[in-house]
LOTORBA-183929 format. One line per field, with one value per residue (C-alpha): residue number from 1; y, x, z; residue in one letter. Coordinates in steps of 0.5 Angstrom, whole numbers. Example, Ala and Ser with C-alpha at 12.3 -4.5 7.8 and 13.67 -1.06 7.14 Angstrom:
BEGIN
seq: [1, 2]
py: [-9, -2]
px: [25, 27]
pz: [16, 14]
type: [a, s]
//
This chain:
BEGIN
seq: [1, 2, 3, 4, 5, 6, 7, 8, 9, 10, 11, 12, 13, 14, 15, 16, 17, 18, 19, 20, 21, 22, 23, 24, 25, 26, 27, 28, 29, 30, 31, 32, 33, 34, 35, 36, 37, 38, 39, 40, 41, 42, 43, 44, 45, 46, 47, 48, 49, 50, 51, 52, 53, 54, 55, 56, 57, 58, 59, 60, 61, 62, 63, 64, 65, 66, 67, 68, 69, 70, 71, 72, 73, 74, 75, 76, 77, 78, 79, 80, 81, 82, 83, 84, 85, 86, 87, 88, 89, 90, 91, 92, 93, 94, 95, 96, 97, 98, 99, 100, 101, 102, 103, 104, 105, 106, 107, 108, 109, 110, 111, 112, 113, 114, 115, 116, 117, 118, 119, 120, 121, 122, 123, 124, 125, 126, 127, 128, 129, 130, 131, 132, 133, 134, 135, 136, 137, 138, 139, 140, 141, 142, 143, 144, 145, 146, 147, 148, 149, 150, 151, 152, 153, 154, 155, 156, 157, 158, 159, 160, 161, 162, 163, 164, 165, 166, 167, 168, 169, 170, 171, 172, 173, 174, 175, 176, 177, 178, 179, 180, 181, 182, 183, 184, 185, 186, 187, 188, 189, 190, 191, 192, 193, 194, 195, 196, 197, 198, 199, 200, 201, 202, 203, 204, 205, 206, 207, 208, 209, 210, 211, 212, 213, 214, 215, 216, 217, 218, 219, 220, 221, 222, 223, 224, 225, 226, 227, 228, 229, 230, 231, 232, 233, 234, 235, 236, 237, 238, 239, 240, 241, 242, 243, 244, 245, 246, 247, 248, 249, 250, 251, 252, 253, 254, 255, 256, 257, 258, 259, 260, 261, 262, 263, 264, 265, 266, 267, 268, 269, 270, 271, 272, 273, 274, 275, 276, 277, 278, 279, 280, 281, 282, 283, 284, 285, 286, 287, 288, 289, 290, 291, 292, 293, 294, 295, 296, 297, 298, 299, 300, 301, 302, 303, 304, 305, 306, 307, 308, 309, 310, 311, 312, 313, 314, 315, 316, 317, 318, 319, 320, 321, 322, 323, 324, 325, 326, 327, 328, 329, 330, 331, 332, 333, 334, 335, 336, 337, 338, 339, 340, 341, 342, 343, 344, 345, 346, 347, 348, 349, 350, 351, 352, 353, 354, 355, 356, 357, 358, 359, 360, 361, 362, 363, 364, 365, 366, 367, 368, 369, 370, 371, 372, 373, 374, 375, 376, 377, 378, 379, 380, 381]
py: [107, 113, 119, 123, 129, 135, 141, 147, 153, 156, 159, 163, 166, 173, 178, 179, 173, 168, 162, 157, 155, 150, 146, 145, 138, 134, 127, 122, 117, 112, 114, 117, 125, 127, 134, 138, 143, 147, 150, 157, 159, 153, 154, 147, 150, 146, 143, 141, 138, 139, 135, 140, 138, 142, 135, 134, 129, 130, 134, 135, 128, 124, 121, 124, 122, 114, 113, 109, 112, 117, 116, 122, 121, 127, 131, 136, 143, 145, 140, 137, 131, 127, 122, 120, 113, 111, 118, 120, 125, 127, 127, 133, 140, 145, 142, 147, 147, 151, 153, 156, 161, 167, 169, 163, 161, 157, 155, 152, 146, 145, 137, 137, 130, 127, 122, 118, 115, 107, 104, 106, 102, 102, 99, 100, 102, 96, 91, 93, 91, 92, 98, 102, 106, 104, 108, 106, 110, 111, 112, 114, 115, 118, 122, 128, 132, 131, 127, 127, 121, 120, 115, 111, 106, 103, 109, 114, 119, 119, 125, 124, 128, 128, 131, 131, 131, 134, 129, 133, 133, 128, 128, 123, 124, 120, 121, 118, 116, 114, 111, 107, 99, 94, 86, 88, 91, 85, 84, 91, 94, 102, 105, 109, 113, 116, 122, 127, 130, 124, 119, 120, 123, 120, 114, 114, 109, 104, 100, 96, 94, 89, 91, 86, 87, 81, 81, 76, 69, 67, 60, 56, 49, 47, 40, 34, 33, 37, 31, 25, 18, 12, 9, 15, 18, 25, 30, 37, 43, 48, 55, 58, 65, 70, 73, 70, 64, 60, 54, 49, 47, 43, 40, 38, 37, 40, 37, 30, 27, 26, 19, 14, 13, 21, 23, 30, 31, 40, 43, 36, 32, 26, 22, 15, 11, 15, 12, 17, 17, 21, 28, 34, 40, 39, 46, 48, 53, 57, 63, 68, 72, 78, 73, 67, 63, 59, 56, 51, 45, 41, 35, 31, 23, 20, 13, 12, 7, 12, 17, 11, 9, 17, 19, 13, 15, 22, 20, 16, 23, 27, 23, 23, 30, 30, 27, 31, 37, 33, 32, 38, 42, 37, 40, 47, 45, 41, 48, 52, 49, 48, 55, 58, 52, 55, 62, 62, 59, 64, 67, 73, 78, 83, 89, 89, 83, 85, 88, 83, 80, 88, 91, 87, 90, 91, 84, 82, 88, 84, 77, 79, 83, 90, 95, 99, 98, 99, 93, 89, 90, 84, 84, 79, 78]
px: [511, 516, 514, 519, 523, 519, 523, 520, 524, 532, 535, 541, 548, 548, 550, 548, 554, 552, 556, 553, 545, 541, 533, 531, 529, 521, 523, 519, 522, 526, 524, 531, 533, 537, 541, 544, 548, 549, 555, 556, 562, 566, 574, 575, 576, 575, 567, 565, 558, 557, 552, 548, 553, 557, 562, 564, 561, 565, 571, 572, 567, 571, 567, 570, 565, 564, 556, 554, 547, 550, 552, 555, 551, 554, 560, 561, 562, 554, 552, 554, 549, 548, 543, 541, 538, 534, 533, 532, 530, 537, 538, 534, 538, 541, 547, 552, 555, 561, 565, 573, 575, 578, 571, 568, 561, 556, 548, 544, 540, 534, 532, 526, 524, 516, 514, 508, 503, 503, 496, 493, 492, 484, 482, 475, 474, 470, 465, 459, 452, 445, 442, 448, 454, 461, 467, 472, 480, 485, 492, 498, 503, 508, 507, 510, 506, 501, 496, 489, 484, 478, 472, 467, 461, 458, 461, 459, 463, 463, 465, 470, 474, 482, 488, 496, 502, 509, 515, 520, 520, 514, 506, 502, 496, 489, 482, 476, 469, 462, 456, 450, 449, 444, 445, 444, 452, 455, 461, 459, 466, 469, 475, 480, 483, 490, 492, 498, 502, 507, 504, 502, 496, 489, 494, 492, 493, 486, 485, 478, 475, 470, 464, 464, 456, 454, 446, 441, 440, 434, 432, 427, 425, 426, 422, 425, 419, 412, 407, 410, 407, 407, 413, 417, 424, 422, 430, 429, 433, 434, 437, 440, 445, 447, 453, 457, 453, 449, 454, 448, 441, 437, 431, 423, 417, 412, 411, 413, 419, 422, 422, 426, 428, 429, 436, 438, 446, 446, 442, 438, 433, 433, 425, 426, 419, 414, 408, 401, 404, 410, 405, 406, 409, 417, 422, 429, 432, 438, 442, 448, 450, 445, 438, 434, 431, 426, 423, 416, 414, 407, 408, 403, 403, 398, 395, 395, 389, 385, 387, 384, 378, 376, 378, 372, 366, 367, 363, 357, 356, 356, 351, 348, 347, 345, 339, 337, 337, 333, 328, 328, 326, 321, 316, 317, 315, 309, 307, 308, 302, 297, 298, 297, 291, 287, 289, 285, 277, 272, 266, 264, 259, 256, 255, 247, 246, 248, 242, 235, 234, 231, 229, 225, 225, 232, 232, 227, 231, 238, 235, 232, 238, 234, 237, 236, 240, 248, 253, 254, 261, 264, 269, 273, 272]
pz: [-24, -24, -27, -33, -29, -30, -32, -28, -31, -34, -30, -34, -32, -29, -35, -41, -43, -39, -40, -36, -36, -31, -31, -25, -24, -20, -20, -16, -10, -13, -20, -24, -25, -31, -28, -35, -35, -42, -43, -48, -51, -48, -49, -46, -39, -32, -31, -24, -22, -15, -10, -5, 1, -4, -6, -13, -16, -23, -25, -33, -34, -29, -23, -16, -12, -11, -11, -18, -17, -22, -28, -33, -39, -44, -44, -50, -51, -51, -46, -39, -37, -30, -29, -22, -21, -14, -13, -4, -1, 1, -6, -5, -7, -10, -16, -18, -25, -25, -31, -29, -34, -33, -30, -25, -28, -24, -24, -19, -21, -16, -16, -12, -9, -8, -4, -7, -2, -1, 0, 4, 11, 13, 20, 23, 29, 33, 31, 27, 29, 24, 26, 29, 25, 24, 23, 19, 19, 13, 14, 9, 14, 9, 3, 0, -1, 4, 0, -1, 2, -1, 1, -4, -3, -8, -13, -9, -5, 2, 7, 11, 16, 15, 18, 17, 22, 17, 20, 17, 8, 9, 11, 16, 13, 16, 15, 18, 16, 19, 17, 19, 17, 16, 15, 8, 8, 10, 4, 2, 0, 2, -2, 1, -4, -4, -9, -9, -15, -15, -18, -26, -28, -26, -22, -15, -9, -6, -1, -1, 6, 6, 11, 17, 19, 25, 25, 28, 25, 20, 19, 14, 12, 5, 4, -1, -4, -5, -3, 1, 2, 7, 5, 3, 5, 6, 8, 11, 11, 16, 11, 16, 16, 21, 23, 27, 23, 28, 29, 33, 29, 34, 31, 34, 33, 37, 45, 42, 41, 34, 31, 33, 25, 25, 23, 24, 23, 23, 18, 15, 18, 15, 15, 12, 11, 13, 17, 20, 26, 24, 22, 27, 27, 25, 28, 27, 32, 31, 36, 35, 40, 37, 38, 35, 30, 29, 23, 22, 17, 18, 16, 13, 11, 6, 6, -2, -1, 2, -4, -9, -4, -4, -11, -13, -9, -13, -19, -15, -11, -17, -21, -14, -15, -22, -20, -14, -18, -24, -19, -16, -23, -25, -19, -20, -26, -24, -18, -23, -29, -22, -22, -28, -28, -22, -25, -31, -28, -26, -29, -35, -33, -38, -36, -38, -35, -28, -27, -30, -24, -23, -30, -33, -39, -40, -39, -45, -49, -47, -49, -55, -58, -59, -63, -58, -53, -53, -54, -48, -46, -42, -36, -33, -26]
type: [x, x, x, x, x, x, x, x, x, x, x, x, x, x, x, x, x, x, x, x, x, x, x, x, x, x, x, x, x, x, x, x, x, x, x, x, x, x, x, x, x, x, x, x, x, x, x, x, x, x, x, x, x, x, x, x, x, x, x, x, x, x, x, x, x, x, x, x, x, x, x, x, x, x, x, x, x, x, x, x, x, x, x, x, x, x, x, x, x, x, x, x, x, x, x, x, x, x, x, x, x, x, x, x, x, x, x, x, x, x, x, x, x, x, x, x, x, x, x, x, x, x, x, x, x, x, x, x, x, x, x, x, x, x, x, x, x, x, x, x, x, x, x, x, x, x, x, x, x, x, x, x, x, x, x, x, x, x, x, x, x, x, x, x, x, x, x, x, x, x, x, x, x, x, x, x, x, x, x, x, x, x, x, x, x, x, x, x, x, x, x, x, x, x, x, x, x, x, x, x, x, x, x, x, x, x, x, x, x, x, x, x, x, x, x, x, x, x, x, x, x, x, x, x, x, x, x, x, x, x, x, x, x, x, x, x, x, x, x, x, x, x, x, x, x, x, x, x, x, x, x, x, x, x, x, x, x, x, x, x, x, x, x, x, x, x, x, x, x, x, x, x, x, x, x, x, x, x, x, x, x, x, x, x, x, x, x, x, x, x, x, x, x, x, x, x, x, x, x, x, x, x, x, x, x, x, x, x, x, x, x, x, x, x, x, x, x, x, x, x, x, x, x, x, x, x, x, x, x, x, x, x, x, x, x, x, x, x, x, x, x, x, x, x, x, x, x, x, x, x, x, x, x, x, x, x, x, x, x, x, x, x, x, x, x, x, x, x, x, x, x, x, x, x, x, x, x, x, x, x, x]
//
């Protein structure tokens, strides 16, 4: 896009009865400038309209110098107009406007020509490894004025290190970036972001660079099925990533060769009517240039009449169980009533009676129940 000429100042005639102003005039390369000449007091002398190499473009609002890139689009006595299309560099310049009376009148028309950047050219410096930094450069060769590079990741803004070479009215300007990466970064995207004051306002130039991360392989076995019996077709696949990815998947299974029905076509293994013999530990390896992986599945087949013959002796052990347990409570609670049986015999002694056998008389005064004597008082023993 080509941004409106911007009108930087007027520039009147010299004394207080001037007779001829200009607007000095920004425009963009390739854009269009509108150059404009405003006559005071005009008697119908001769205008002219010269280019910066001092050639006359029009003469009294005739065409004098053949480039069709201009155009005269007004005439009249307050007002001189050109319009220049596909503006250069070398269309930069001072433009007179000279007005031949009595006195010679004449203003300068300044046009200042930019350069807005092109997109910028991101290349990275060497392959990117997980662990270790990679270092990305910008450049936009050519810009007027020099522009302003800036780098983003995941929205955030990256430090850079830039710099500039002025080739005559242009810049070259270049910027370099460094950061460590994972294998978590590969696909991720960085920007490069050119700006300067001849693109429209909030507009810049991007370019996107895709991370390029190269790390080691992963391998794992997804199975086709949960549980697999005799019989069955069973189909494993070895998920593999890496970069560079692992282009050769080898299969085994354990010290032992596979079955001779076994199918492994890269990634899949192909198991068709499983036997017991075909337990074991099954494997798929995978290698890059940056290491190796290895992934392990434990297959184990299952004899349906053997599940049928187990599945129907579990309610014989379980009643088994029951009566064991029944029995078990049934002598403790036999032991515990022989217990309390022996606890409860033995003998009851007064405390009288303990010594009759040596006092007669409180043997006599024991038996006949006197007045005289204290309640017997019994203990057990």
């Amino acid at each position: 896009l080509t941004p409106a000429p911007h009108l930087s100042c007027l520039c009147p005639g010299p004394g207080a009865g001037q007779e001829v102003q200009t607007e000095n005039v920004t425009v963009a390369e390739g854009g269009v400038a509108e150059i404009t000449c405003r006559l005071h007091q005009y008697d119908g002398s001769i205008v002219v309209i010269q280019n910066p190499a001092r050639q006359t473009l029009f003469f009294n609002g005739t065409r004098a110098l053949k480039d069709e890139r201009f155009q005269l689009e007004e005439f009249s006595p307050r007002r001189v107009r050109i319009r220049l299309s596909d503006a250069r560099l070398e269309d930069e310049g001072g433009y007179f406007c000279q007005l031949y009376t009595e006195d010679t009148h004449h203003q300068i028309a300044t046009l200042t020509v930019l350069v807005a950047p092109e997109n910028p050219v991101v290349e990275v410096r060497e392959q990117a490894v997980e662990g270790g930094e990679v270092e990305l450069s910008c450049l936009v060769p050519r810009s007027r004025p020099a522009a302003v590079l800036r780098w983003y990741r995941d929205r955030k803004e990256l430090k850079g290190v830039s710099s500039g070479q002025e080739n005559g009215k242009v810049w070259s300007v270049a910027s370099t970036v460094r950061f460590r990466v994972d294998r978590k970064d590969d696909g991720g995207i960085v920007i490069c972001e050119a700006q300067n004051q001849a693109l429209p306002a909030g507009h810049s130039k991007q370019t996107q660079y895709v991370l390029d991360v190269q790390y080691s392989p992963t391998a794992r076995i997804h199975a086709s099925q949960a549980v697999v019996r005799e019989g069955d077709t069973l189909v494993l696949t070895c998920a593999v990533s890496g970069n560079p990815r692992p282009n050769q998947i080898r299969w085994n299974r354990g010290n032992e060769s596979l079955p001779e029905r076994a199918e492994a076509v890269g990634e899949t293994l192909t198991l068709p009517g499983l036997v017991s013999a075909d337990n074991g530990t099954y494997t798929c390896e995978a290698s890059n240039k940056h290491g190796h992986a290895r992934a392990l599945y434990v297959l184990v087949v299952y004899d349906p009449g053997a599940v049928v013959e187990a599945q129907t002796s579990v309610p014989y052990a379980i009643v088994g169980g029951i009566l064991a347990l029944l029995v078990f409570l049934i002598i403790c609670v036999l032991v515990g009533m022989v217990w309390c049986s022996v606890r409860q015999k033995g003998s009851y002694l007064t405390h009288e009676a303990s010594g009759l056998d040596e006092q007669g008389e409180a043997r006599e005064a024991f038996l006949n129940g006197s007045d005289g004597h204290k309640r017997k008082e019994e203990f057990f023993i």
